[in-house]
C-alpha positions in Angstrom: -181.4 -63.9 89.6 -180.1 -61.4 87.4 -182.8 -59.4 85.8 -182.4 -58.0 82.4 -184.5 -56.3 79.7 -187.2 -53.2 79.7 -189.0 -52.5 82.7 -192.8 -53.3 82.4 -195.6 -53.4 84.5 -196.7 -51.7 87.4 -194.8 -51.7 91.0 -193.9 -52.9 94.4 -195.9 -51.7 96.9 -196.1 -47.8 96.1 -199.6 -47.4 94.5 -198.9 -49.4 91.7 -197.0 -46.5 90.2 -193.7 -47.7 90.3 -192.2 -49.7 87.2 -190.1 -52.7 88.2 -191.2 -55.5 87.3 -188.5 -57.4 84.7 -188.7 -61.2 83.5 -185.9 -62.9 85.2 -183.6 -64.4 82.5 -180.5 -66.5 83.8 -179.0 -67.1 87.5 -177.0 -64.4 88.8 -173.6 -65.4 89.4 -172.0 -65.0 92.8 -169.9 -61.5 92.6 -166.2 -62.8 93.1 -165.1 -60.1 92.1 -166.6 -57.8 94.5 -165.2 -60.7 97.3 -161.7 -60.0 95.5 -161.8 -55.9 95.7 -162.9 -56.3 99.2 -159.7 -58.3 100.3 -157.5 -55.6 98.2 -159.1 -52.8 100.5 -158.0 -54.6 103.7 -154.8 -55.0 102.0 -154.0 -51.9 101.2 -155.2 -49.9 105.1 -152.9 -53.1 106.2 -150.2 -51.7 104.2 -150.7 -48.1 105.4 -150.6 -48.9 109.0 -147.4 -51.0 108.9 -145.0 -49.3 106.2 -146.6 -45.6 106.1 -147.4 -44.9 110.0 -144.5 -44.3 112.8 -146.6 -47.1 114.4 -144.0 -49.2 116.2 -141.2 -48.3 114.5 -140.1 -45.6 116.6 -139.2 -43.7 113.7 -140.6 -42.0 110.5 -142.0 -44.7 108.0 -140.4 -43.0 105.3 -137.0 -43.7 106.8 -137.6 -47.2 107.4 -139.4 -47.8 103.5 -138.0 -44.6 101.5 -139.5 -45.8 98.1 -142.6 -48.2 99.2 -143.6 -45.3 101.5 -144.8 -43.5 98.5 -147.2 -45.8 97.5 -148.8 -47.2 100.8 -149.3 -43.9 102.2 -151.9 -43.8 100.3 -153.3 -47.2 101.6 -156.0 -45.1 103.6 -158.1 -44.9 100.7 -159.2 -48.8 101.3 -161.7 -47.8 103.5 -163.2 -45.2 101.3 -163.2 -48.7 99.1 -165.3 -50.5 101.9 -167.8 -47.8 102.1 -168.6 -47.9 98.4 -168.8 -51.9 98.8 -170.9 -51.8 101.7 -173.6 -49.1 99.9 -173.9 -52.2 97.1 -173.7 -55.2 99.7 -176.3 -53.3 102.2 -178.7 -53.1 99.3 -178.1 -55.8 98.2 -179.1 -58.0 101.1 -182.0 -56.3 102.6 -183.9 -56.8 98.9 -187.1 -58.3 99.9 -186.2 -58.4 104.0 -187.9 -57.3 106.8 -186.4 -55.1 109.8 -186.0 -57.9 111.9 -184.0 -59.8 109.3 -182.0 -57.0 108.2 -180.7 -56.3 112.3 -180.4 -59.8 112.8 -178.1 -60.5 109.5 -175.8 -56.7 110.1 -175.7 -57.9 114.3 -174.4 -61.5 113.7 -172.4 -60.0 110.6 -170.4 -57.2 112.7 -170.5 -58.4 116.3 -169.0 -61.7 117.3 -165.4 -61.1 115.6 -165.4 -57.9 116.9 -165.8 -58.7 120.3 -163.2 -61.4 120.4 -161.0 -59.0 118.4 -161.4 -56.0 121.5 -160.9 -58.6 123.9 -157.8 -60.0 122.7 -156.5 -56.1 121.3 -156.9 -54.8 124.6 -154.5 -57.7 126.1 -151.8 -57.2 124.0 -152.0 -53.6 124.5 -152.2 -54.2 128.2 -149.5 -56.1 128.6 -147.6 -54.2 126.1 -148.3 -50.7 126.1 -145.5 -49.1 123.8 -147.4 -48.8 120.9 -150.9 -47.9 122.5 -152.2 -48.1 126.1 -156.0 -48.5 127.4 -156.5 -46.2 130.8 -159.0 -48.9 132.2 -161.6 -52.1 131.5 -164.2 -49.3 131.3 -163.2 -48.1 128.4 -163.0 -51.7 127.0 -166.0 -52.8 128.2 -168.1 -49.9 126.3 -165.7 -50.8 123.2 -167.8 -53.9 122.8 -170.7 -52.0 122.5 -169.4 -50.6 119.0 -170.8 -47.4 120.3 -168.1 -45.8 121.8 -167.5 -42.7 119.3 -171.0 -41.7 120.3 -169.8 -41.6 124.1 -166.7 -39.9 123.7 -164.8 -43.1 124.6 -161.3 -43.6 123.2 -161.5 -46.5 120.7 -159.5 -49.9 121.8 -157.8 -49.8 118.6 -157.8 -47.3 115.5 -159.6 -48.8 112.6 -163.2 -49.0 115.0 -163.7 -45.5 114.1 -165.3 -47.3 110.7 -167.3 -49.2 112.2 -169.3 -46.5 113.8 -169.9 -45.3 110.6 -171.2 -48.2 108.8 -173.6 -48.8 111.9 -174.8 -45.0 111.1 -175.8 -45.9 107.6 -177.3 -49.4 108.9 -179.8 -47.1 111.1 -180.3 -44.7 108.2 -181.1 -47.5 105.9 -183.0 -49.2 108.2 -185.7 -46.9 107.4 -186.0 -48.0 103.9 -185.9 -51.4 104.9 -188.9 -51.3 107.6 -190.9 -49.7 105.1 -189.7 -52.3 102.4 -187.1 -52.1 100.2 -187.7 -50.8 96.3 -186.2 -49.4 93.7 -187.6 -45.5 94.1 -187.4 -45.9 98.0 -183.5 -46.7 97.6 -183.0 -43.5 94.8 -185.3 -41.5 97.6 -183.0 -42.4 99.8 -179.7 -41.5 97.9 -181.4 -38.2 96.9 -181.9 -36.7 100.4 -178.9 -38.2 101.8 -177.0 -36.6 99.2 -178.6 -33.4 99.9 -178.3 -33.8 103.7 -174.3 -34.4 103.5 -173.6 -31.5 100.9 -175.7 -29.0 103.5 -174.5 -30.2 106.5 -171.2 -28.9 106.7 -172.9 -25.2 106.5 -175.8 -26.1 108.8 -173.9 -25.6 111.8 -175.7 -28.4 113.1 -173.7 -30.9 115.0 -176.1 -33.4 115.1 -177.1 -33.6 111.1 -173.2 -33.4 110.3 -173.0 -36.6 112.7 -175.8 -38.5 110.8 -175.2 -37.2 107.3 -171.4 -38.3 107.0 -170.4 -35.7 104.3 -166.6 -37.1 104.1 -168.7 -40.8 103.2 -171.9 -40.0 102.3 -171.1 -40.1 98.7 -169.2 -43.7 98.7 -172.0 -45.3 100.3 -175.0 -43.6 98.4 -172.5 -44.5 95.5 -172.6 -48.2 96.4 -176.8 -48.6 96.2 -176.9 -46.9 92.7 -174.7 -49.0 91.8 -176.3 -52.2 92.7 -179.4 -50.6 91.7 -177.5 -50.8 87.9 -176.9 -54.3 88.7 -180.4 -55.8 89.9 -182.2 -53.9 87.3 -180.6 -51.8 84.6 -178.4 -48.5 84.1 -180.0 -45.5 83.5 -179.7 -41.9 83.2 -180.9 -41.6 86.5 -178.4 -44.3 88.4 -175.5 -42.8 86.4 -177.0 -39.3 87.7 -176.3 -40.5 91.2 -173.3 -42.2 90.4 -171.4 -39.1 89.0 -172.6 -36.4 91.6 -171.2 -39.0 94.0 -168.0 -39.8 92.7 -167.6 -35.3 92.1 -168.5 -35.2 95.6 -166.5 -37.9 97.2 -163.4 -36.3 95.3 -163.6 -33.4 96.7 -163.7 -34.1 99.8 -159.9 -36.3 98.8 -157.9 -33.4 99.4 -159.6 -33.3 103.7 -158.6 -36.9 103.5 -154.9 -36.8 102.1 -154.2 -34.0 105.0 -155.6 -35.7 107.7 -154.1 -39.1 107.0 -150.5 -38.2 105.6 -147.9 -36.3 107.2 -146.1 -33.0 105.2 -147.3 -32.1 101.8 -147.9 -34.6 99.6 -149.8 -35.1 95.7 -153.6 -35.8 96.3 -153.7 -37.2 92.7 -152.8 -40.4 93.5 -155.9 -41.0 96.1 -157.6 -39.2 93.4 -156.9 -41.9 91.2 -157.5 -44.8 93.6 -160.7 -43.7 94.2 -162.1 -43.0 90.7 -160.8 -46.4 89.7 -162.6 -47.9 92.5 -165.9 -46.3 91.0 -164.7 -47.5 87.3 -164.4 -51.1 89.1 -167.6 -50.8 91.2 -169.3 -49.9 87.7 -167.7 -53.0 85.8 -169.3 -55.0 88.7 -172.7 -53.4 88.6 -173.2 -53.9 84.8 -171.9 -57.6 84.9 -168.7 -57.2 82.7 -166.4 -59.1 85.3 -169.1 -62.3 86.1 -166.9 -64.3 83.7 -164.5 -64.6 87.1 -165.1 -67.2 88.6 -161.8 -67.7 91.2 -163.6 -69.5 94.2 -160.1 -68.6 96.3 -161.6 -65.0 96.0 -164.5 -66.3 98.2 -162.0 -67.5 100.9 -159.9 -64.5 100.6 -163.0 -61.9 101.3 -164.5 -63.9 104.7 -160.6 -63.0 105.9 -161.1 -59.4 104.9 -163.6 -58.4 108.1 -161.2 -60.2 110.7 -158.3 -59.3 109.2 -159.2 -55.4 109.3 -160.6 -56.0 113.0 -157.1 -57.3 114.2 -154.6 -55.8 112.6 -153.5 -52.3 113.6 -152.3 -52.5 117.2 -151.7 -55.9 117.4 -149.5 -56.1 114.6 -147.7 -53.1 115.2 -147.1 -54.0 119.2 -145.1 -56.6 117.1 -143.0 -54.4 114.7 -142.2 -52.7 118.0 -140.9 -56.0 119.6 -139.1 -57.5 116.6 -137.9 -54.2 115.1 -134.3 -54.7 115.8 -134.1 -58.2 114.9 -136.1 -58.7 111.9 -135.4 -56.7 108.2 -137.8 -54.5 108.1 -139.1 -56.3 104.7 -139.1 -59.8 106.0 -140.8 -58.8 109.3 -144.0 -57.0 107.7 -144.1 -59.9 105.2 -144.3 -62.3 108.1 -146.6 -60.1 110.1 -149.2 -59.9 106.9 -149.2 -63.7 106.8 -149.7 -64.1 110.7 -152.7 -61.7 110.8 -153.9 -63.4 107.5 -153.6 -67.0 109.7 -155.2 -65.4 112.3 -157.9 -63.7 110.5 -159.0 -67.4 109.2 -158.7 -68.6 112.9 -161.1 -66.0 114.2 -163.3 -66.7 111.1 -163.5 -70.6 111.8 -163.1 -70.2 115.4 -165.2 -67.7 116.4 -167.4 -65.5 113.3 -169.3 -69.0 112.4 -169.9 -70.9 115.5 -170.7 -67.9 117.4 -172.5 -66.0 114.7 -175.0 -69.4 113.8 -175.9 -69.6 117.5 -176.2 -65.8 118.0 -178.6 -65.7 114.7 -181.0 -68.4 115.8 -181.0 -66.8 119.8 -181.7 -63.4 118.4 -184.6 -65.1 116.1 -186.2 -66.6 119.0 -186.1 -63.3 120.4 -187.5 -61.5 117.1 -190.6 -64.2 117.1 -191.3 -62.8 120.7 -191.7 -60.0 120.1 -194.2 -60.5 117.2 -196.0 -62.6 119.1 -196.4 -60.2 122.0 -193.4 -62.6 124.4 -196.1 -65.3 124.8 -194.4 -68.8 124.0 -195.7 -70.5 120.6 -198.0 -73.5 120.7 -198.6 -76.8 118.8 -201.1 -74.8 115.8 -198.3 -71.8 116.4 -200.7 -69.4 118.4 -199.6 -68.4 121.6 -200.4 -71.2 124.7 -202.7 -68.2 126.6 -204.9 -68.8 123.4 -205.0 -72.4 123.3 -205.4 -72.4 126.7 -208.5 -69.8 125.8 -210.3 -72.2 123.7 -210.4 -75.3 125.6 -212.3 -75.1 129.0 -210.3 -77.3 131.7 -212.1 -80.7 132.4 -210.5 -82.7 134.4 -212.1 -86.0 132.9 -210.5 -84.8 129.9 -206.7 -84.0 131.2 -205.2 -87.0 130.7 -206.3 -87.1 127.1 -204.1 -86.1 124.2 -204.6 -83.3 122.8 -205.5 -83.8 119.0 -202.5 -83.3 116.5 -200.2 -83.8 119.8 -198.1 -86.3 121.3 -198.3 -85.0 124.9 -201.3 -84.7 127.3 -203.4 -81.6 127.1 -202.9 -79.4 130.3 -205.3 -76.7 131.4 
């Protein structure tokens, strides 16, 4: 539900101190919107990567699209996109959650696509290595861990470096979430990761510049206030957090622009993409666009995750292939569409079946563990225990056990 009007009352589980509670009004909408923005932001890295890159061209992009060069080599800025989505999103779904939920939704989330994607990346690159080679199954094989930046292993293909970094906020916020998820935890939470990312570059501290994330930091933190505005209302506060964020995050643009671009080129326009990202996340968060109501949008963003995860070398192992036969235009236009028809595939194929059984094994798994691995009887205590209050008699043994079908064994 959306939740509108003052804030009364006392709180949520901090000592009655903290003032949340709000009368629920009408249904909150489903955020197509935010579906819509999240499909743009795959679009636009896709973009970069196939008309802004060398990549398999063999050539400088800018010779191959002189004028559309301009424009998508700033396509980078997509993922600074995801980050601010995935600070609103992240919030968003661990609201009343425990831990347990909150690993099981992120592992069955990020997981089976991107396993089948590593697999089937490493094959083409494999068996085509003119674009990008893997030196051995090693290196693969600790790619499906999604944890190969913290090894030193060479990523399978470019975009993973991402996903290392939203894992890195999912064990940050997982703190908030095992201790329950509220309003002053989550502003807590953007306060000293706000302070840990502007002091980190200075700390001379590896370690707290790995964790702290100063070049993302402020997208993400961005993201929770933001929902925050949404869930409950805007404040001085949330706008507060907003603005040092979006101050923050900007500076850090020109970093960006020279690591992603070659020669010297205008920051302004990545400026402007990403304060119209924050101008759009805002819009979101204070329910001016829930009038949009495009359920294609809905499609669209469960191709976004798939589509990012295959991609890069894939698609551009293609360009390489095809260059010389296919217009430039034509072939990138086909090549979107492929991936797109591909994303769906590994989305139907693989994200749902996979995901549903992986979600109900890695339940079973959670409900061991809180009940100490014992296996769960008929009244839902462990068997041991059952077994505990009956004495064994063997007159009795062939009797059924009361409430149960089956014969009670000692």
């Amino acid at each position: 539900m959306r939740f509108t009007g003052p804030v009364t009352g006392r709180g949520e589980g901090d000592g009655g101190r903290e003032a949340l509670r709000r009368q629920p009004t009408t249904g909150r909408p489903r955020l197509y919107v935010l579906d819509g923005l999240r499909i743009l932001a795959a679009l636009m890295v896709v973009a970069y990567h196939y008309t802004a890159l060398r990549g398999g061209w063999g050539r400088p992009a800018h010779e191959v699209f002189p004028h559309l060069e301009t424009v998508t080599r700033y396509g980078w800025t997509g993922v600074e996109v995801f980050f601010l989505i995935s600070g609103f999103v992240i919030c968003m779904s661990t609201w009343g959650r425990t831990l347990g939920d909150f690993v099981i939704s992120r592992a069955t989330r990020v997981y089976p696509a991107y396993w089948v994607a590593v697999l089937l990346t490493a094959c083409v690159v494999m068996l085509w290595p003119q674009v990008r080679s893997v030196k051995n199954w090693d290196v693969v094989l600790t790619n499906l861990t999604m944890l190969q930046q913290g090894l030193g292993v060479w990523d399978v293909d470019g975009v993973y470096w991402t996903l290392f970094a939203e894992l890195k906020f999912y064990v940050l916020f997982a703190v908030v979430v095992a201790t329950g998820v509220t309003y002053r935890k989550c502003v807590l939470f953007c306060a000293v990761w706000t302070v840990a990312a502007v002091t980190a570059p200075q700390a001379g501290s590896k370690l707290l510049e790995l964790w702290a994330q100063p070049l993302f930091a402020p997208y993400f933190v961005a993201g929770i206030a933001f929902y925050l505005m949404h869930r409950f209302r805007p404040t001085a506060l949330l706008w507060g957090i907003v603005a040092v964020s979006l101050l923050l995050a900007l500076h850090t643009v020109p970093k960006r622009v020279h690591d992603n671009v070659e020669g010297a080129v205008p920051t302004w326009p990545a400026t402007l993409i990403v304060t119209l990202a924050f101008a759009l996340m805002a819009l979101i968060a204070l329910g001016h666009l829930d009038r949009v109501r495009w359920r294609w949008l809905t499609t669209a963003g469960t191709l976004t995750y798939p589509l990012y995860l295959l991609h890069q070398y894939i698609g551009m192992t293609v360009v390489y292939a095809l260059r010389e036969r296919v217009p430039a235009p034509l072939l990138v236009a086909g090549l979107v569409l492929v991936m797109l028809g591909a994303a769906w595939l590994l989305h139907r194929l693989v994200e749902r079946p996979l995901g549903k059984r992986l979600r109900t094994a890695l339940r079973t798994a959670m409900d061991d563990v809180r009940t100490g691995g014992a296996a769960a009887g008929p009244a839902g205590l462990p068997l041991p225990l059952l077994r505990e209050t009956r004495p064994y008699d063997p007159a009795a043994a062939a009797e059924p056990v009361r409430g149960s079908r089956r014969p009670y064994v000692g």
